[in-house]
C-alpha positions in Angstrom: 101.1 125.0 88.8 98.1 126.9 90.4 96.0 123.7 89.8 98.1 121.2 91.2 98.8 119.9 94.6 101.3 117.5 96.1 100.0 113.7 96.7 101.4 110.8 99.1 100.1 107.0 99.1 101.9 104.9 101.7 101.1 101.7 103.4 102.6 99.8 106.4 104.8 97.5 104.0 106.2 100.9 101.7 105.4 104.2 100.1 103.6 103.3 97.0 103.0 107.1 95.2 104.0 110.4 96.0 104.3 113.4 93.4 102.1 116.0 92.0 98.4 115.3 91.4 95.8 117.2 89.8 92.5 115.5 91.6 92.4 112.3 93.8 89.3 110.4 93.6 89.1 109.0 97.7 86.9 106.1 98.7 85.7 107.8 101.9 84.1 105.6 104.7 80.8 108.2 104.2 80.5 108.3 100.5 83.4 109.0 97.4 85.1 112.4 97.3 87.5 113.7 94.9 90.1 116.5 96.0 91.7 119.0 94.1 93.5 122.1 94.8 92.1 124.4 97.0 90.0 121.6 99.2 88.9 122.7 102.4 90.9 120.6 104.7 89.9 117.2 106.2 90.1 114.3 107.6 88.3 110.3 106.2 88.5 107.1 107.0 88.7 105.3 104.0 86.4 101.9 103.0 88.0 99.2 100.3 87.7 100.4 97.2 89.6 101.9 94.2 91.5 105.4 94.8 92.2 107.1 91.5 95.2 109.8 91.4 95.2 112.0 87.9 98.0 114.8 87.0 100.4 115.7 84.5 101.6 112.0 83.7 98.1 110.6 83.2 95.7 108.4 85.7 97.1 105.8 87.8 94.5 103.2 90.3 95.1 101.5 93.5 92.8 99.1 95.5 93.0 100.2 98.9 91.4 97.7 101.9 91.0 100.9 104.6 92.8 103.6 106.1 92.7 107.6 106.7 93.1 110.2 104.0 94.1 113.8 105.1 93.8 116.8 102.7 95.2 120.3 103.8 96.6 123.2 101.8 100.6 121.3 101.5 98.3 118.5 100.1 96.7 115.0 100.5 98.3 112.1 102.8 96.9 108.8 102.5 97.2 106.5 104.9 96.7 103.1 104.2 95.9 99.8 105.9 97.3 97.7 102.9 96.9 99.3 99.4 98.2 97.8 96.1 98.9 99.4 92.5 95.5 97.9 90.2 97.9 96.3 88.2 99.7 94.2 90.9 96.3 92.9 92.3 95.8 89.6 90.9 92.8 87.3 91.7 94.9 85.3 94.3 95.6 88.1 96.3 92.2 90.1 95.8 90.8 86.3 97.1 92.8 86.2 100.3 91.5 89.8 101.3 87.2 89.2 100.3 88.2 86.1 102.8 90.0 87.5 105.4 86.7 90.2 105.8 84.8 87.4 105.6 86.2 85.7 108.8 85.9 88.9 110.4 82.2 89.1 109.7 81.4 85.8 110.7 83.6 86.6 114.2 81.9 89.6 114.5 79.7 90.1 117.4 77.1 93.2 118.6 77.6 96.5 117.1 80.8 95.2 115.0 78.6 92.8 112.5 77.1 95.5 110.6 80.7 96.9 110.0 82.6 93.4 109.3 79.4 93.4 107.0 80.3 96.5 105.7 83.9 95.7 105.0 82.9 92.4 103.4 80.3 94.2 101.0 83.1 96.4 100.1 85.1 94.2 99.3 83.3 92.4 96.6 81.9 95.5 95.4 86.2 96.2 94.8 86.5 93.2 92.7 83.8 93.5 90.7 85.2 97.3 90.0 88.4 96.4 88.9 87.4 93.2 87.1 87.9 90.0 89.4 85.1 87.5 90.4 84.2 87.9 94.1 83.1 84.5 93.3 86.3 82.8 93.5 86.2 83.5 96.9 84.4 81.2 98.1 81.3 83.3 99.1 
């Protein structure tokens, strides 16, 4: 299919998607995109948030914490720190990664605070997105 373009999602721990997509919706570090066939290339560094992948089986969601996305004409490569199907993300875990960003913004020090303060933002902004209180972690 003319319209179509071939997608990969992998993190350190596993592959998590690869196939055939029709558009990915990317959480870019500079603002949202969405890529579909035909994209100039590029690469982004990605912020936490929810990347959304849509083709001929329907629309699948995961949360991703960071990483690099690279689109080009054989298709989009995502790189992820640590990324998670929506479904497998459960309060616990979505918990121990609004805190981990947290200790990083409270080690932070000269230029890197308003990034760890960044991340941290991002972070709750991701729960509250996919339905978890950013609450429960202990803000």
């Amino acid at each position: 299919m003319a319209d179509t373009l071939t997608f990969s999602l992998v993190s350190p721990e596993r592959s998590l998607a690869s196939g055939t997509a029709t558009e990915v919706q990317i959480p870019g570090a500079d603002g949202d995109l969405t890529a579909m066939a035909g994209h100039a290339p590029l690469i982004t560094t990605l912020r936490p948030g929810v990347l959304q992948i849509s083709g001929p089986d329907g629309t699948d969601d995961y949360v991703v914490t960071g990483g690099f996305a690279e689109i080009s004409a054989e298709g989009i490569t995502v790189l992820a720190e640590r990324a998670l199907h929506q479904k497998e993300m459960t309060q616990d875990i979505y918990t121990d990664w609004v805190n981990e960003a947290k200790a990083a913004h409270e080690s932070a020090a000269g230029d890197a605070v308003d990034s760890a303060a960044k991340l941290l933002a991002d972070m709750v902004a991701v729960g509250t997105h996919i339905g978890l209180d950013p609450n429960q972690a202990n803000l």
